[in-house]
C-alpha positions as CSV (number, residue, x, y, z in Angstrom):
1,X,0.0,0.0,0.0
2,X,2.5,2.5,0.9
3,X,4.6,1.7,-2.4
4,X,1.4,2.6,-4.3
5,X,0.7,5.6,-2.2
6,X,4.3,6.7,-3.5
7,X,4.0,5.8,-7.1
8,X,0.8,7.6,-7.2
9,X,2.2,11.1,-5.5
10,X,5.0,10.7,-8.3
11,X,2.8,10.1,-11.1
12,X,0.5,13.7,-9.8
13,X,3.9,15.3,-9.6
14,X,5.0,14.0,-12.8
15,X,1.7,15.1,-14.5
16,X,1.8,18.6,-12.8
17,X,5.3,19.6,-13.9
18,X,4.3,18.5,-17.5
19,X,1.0,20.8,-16.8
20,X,3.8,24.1,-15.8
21,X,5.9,23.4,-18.9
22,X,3.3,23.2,-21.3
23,X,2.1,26.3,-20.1
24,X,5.3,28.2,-20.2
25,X,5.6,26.8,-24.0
26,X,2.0,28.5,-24.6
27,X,2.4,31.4,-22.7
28,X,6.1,31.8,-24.6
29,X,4.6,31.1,-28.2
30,X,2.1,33.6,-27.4
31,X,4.5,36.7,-26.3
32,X,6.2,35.9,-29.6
33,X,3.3,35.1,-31.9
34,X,4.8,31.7,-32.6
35,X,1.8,29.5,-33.7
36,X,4.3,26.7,-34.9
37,X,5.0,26.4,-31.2
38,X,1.9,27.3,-30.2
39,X,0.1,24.2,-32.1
40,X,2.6,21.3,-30.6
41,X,0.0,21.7,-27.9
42,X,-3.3,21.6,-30.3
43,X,-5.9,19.0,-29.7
44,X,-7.3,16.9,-33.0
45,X,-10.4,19.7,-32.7
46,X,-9.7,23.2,-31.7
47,X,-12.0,26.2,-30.7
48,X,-10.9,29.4,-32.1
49,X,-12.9,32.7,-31.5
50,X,-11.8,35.9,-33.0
51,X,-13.4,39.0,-33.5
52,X,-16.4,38.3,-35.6
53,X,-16.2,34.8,-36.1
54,X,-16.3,31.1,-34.4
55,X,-16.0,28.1,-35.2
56,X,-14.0,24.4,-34.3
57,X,-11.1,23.5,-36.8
58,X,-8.6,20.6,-37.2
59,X,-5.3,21.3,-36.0
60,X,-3.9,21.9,-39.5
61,X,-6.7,24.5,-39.5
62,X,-7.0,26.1,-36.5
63,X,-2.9,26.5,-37.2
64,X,-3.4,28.2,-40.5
65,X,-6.6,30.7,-39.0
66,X,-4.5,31.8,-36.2
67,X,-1.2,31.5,-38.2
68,X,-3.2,34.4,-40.5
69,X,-4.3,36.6,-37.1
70,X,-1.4,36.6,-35.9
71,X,-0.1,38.2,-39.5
72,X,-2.8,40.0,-39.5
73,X,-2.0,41.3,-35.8
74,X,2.1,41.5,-35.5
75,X,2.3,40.5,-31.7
76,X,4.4,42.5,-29.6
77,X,3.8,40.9,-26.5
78,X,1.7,38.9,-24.1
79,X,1.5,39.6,-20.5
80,X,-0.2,36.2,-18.2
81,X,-2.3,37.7,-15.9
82,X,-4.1,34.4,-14.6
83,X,-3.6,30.5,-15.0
84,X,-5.9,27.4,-13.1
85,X,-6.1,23.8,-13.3
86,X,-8.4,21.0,-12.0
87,X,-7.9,17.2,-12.0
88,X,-8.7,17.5,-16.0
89,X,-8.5,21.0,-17.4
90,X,-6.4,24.2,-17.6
91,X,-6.7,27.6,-19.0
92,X,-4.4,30.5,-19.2
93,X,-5.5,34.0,-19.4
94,X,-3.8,37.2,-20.5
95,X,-3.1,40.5,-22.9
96,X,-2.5,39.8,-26.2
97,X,-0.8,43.5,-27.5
98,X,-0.7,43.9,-31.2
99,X,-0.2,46.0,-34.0
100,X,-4.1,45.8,-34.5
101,X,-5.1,46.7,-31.2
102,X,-5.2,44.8,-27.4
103,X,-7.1,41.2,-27.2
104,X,-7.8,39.3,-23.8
105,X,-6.9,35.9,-24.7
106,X,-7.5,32.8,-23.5
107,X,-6.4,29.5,-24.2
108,X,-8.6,26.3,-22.5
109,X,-6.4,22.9,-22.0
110,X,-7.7,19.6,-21.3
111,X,-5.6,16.3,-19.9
112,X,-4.9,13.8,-22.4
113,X,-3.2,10.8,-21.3
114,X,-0.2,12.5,-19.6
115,X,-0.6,15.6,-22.1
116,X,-2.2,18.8,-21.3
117,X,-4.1,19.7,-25.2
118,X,-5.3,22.7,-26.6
119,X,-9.1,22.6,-26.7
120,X,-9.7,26.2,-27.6
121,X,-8.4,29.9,-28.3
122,X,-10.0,33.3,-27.8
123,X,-9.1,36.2,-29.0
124,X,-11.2,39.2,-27.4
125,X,-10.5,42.9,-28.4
126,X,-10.5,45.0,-25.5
C-alpha cells in the first residue's frame, strides 16, 4: 500500500510539472506570436474565437486561421495575468498586444493521457 501511495504522488507530480511546462511553451509562443510552437500543444479539434467569427477547426486548420491573425496582428507581447487547473483541465488567461489593437486571450487545455491539449483559443479585443 505504501509503495502505491508513493508511485501515485510521483505520477500527480509528474503530470503537474508536464502541466507548468506546457504552459510556459504557450504562454512563450504567445508573447512571440509563434503559432508553430503554439500548435505542438493543439488537440485533434480546436475552438478558435476571433473578433467576428467562431468556429471548431482541425489542428492543421486552427494552425493556418490563427497563423493568419497573428499576420494579420504583429504581436508584440503577451502579458499572463491568470492561470488554473483541476484534476482534467487548464486555462491560461492574458493580454495579447498587437499591431491591431489589445485582445484578452485565453487559451482552454484539457488532460490527455499525460498531455495537457489545446481545446480552444480566444481572441477578445479590448
Amino acid at each position: 500500500m505504501k509503495h502505491f501511495l508513493h508511485s501515485m504522488f510521483l505520477m500527480l507530480l509528474v503530470t503537474a510539472l508536464v502541466a507548468f511546462t506546457q504552459k510556459d511553451d504557450i504562454v512563450a509562443a504567445l508573447k512571440t506570436g509563434s503559432v508553430e510552437k503554439m500548435s505542438k500543444h493543439f488537440d485533434n479539434m480546436v475552438d478558435v474565437t476571433l473578433p467576428g467569427k467562431s468556429n471548431s477547426f482541425s489542428k492543421g486548420q486552427a494552425e493556418l486561421v490563427i497563423k493568419d491573425f497573428f499576420t494579420l496582428n504583429k504581436v508584440k507581447g503577451f502579458e499572463l495575468q491568470h492561470s488554473g487547473s483541476n484534476s482534467s483541465s487548464n486555462f491560461i488567461i492574458g493580454t495579447l498586444v498587437t499591431s491591431g489593437g489589445t485582445y484578452r486571450t485565453t487559451v482552454y487545455m484539457r488532460t490527455k493521457g499525460d498531455k495537457n491539449l489545446i481545446q480552444g483559443v480566444e481572441f477578445e479585443q479590448k
